[in-house]
C-alpha positions in Angstrom: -10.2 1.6 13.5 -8.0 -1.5 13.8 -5.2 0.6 13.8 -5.6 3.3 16.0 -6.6 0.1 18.3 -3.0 -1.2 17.3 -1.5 2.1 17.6 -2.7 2.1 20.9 -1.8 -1.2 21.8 1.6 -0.5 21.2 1.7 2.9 23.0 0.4 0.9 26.4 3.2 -1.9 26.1 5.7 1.1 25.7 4.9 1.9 29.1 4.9 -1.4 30.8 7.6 -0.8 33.2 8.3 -4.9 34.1 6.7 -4.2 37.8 3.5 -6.5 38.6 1.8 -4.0 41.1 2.5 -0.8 38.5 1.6 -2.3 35.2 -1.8 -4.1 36.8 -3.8 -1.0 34.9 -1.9 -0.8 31.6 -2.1 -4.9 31.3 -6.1 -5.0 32.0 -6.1 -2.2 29.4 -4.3 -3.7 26.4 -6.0 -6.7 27.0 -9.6 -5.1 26.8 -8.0 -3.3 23.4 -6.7 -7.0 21.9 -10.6 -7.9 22.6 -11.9 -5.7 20.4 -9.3 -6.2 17.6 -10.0 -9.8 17.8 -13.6 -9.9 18.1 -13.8 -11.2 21.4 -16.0 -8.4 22.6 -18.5 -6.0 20.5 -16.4 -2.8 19.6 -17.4 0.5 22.3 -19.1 -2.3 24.6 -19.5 -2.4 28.5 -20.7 -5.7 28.4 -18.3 -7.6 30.8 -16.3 -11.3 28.9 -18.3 -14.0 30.4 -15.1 -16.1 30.6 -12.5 -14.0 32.6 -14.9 -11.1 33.6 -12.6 -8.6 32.1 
């Protein structure tokens, strides 16, 4: 599991294009994925991170 979550990681910063606006999605994506592989938020949950509502 912790590394198709790092696989995936690394396939969203791939895309990153350097633009603010267009990378908005991928960023709040890989950040939800770094969550998960750090413990930060229960694995496959929809409960929303108290501390920066992500």
């Amino acid at each position: 599991m912790k590394e198709e979550i790092e696989k995936e990681i690394a396939e969203l910063e791939a895309k990153l294009t350097g633009n603010m606006f267009e990378d908005m999605e991928l960023k709040d994506k890989i950040h939800n994925l770094k969550m998960k592989l750090t413990g930060t938020r229960p694995m496959n949950s929809e409960i929303e991170c108290v501390g920066c509502g992500s």
